[in-house]
N, C-alpha and C positions, 0 to 999 in steps of 0.2 A: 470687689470683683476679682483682685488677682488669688486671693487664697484660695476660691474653688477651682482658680484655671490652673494653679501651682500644685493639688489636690492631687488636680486629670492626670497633672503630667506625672507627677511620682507615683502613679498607680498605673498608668501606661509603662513606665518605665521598668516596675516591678516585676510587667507582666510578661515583657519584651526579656528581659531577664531570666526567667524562670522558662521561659518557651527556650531558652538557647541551649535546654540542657544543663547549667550550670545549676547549684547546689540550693535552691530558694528553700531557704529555713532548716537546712542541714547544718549538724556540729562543723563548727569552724577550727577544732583542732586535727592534725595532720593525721591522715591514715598512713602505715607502708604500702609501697606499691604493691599492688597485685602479685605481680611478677617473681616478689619475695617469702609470699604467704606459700607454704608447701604442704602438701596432704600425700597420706600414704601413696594415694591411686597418682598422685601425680606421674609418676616413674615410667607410668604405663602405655602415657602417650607422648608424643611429640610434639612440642610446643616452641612456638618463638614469642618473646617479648616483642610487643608493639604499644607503640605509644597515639592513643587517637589525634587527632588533625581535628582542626577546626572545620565545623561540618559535620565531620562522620560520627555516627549514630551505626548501633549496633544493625541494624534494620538495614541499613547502606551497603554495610560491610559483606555482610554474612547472609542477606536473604532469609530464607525460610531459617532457616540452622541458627538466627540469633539467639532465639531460644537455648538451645547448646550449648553455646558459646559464655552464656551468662551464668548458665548453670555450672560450667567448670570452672568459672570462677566466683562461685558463689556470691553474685552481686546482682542487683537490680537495675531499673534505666537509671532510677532519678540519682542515683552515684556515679553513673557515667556521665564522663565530661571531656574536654578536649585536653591533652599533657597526662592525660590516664592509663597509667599501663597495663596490660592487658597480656593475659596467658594466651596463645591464639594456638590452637591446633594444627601441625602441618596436616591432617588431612581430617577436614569436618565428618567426612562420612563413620569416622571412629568413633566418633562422640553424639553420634543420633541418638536422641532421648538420652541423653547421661546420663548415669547412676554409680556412683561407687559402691552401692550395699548391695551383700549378696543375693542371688536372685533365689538363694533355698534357705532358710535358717531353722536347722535341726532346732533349737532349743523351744521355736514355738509351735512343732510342729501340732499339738494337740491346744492350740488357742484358735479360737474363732476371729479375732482379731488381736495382734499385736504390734507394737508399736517399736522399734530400734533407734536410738538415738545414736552415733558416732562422734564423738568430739572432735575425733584427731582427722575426722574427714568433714566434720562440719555438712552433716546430713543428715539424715533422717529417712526411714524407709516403714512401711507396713505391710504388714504381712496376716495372711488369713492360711493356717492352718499349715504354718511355716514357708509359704510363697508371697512372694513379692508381689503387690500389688501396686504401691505407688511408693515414688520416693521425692523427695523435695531440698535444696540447698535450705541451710540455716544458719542463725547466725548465734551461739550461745552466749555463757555468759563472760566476758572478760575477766584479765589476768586481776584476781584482788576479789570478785565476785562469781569465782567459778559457778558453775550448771554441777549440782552434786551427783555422782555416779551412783550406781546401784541398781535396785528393781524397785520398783512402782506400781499402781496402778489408778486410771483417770477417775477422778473421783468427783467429777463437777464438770456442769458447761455453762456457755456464759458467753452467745456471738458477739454483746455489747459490752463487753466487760471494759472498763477504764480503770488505770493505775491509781489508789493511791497515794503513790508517794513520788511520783513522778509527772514531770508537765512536759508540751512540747514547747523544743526550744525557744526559747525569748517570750512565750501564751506565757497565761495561768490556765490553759485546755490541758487537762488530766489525760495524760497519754492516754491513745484508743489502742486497747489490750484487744482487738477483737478476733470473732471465732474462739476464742479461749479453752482451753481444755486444761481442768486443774490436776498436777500430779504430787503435789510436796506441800504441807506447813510445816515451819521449821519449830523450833520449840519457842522460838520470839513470836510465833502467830501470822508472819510472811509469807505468800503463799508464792507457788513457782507453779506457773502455767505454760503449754505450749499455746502459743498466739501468734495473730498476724502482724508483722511491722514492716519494714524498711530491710534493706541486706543491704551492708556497709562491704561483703569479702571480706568482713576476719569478725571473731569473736568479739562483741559491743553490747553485749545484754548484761544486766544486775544478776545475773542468774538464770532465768526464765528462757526456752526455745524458741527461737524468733523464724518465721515462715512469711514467706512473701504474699503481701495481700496492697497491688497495685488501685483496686477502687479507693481504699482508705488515704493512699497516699497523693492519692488525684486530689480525693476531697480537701486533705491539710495545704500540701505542700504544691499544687497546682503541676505533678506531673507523676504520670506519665499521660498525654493527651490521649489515649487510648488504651486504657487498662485493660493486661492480658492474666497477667500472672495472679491466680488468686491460691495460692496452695494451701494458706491457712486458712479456707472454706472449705475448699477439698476436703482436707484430714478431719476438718470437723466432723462434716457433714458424713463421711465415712463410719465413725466413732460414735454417733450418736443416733446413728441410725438404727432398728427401725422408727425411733422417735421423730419428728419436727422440728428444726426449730421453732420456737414461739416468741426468741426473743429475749427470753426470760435467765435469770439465774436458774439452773437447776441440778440436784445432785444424781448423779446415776453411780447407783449400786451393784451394776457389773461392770463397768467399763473397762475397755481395754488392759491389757499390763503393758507395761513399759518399760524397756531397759537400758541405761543411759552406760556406753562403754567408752574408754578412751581417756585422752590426756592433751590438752591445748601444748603447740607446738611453739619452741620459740623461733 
């Protein structure tokens, strides 16, 4: 009898855990602070470093605007936690719907849809006939396994797409690549997708453009308790329209172009 009672408890325990906000089943090696990560647009606004309190939760802080708030620092909930510093705006109304990419981009102006990748601002913007239409924080690829620059164009989708060659930490579960839009095989046969995962605020992918998809991380990793943030549905569903999804692996023969600019900062 005491194993299943000892069971309850480390799984009560787990649970009470992972609700405080703090990292359940997140990489356990050290991120830099927020507060040191810099992007071009940084300069633009005024900020102060803050370090969260035990408790506060972006939602507490900031009200409607945490949205904002996450978004200039290119981070998601379930990486906030208490001792976490944080870029904070002296004044939020600057940063309603942030975006660092431009809201005209001559180059596409004759594409029906197109797609901007920024490195060095870690974002991502779309555009229909050279205007902005959506834009989303990202997290590409790190220093060793850069996101390769250039132009492109999406050549596959794939909402349930799984890695691989990658598991989630401590599983044998095949990272969920999902939403997936294929843009690159390398000449080893490794394909480089934009997909939904996690935002750690700074560059943490093998190469591939990482977009915040909060249902998926509810399902692994037990937060966000109320998933908002789906952007790698969004851009999908944008891009593969007028199609369905069905679910399916599928190759689309116009899809968008792409053009990945910029250079990770140190």
């Amino acid at each position: 009898m005491r194993a299943p009672r000892l069971s309850r408890i480390i799984l009560l325990a787990s649970l009470l855990f992972s609700a405080s906000g703090t990292l359940w089943g997140a990489e356990s090696r050290k991120r830099p602070s927020l507060c040191k990560i810099r992007h071009p647009s940084d300069a633009m606004v005024e900020w102060d470093c803050r370090s969260l309190e035990k408790g506060e939760t972006p939602e507490k802080l900031f009200g409607e605007r945490w949205k904002d708030v996450v978004r200039f620092n290119r981070i998601d909930r379930r990486h906030i936690f208490p001792g976490l510093p944080l870029k904070v705006p002296r004044r939020l109304e600057e940063i309603a719907d942030y975006t660092p990419m431009p809201g005209v981009y001559p180059p596409a102006e004759l594409e029906a849809k197109f797609i901007l990748v920024d490195l060095s601002e870690q974002f991502l913007g779309a555009y229909e006939y050279g205007r902005l239409v959506f834009s989303a924080p990202a997290t590409t690829g790190e220093k060793g396994n850069e996101t390769p620059t250039g132009d492109y164009r999406i050549t596959a989708r794939d909402s349930r797409h799984r890695s691989t060659l990658y598991t989630i930490e401590d599983t044998d579960i095949p990272y969920p690549m999902t939403h997936a839009l294929r843009f690159f095989v390398n000449k080893a046969g490794t394909s480089f997708w934009i997909h939904g995962r996690d935002l750690p605020g700074c560059p943490e992918s093998h190469g591939c453009i990482g977009l915040s998809d909060e249902v998926m991380q509810k399902k692994y990793h037990r937060i966000p308790r109320e998933p908002v943030l789906e952007d790698a549905r969004t851009l999908f569903e944008w891009a593969i329209a007028p199609l369905q999804d069905d679910g399916n692996f599928g190759v689309l023969e116009e899809g968008p172009r792409l053009r990945i600019v910029g250079t990770l900062r140190d």
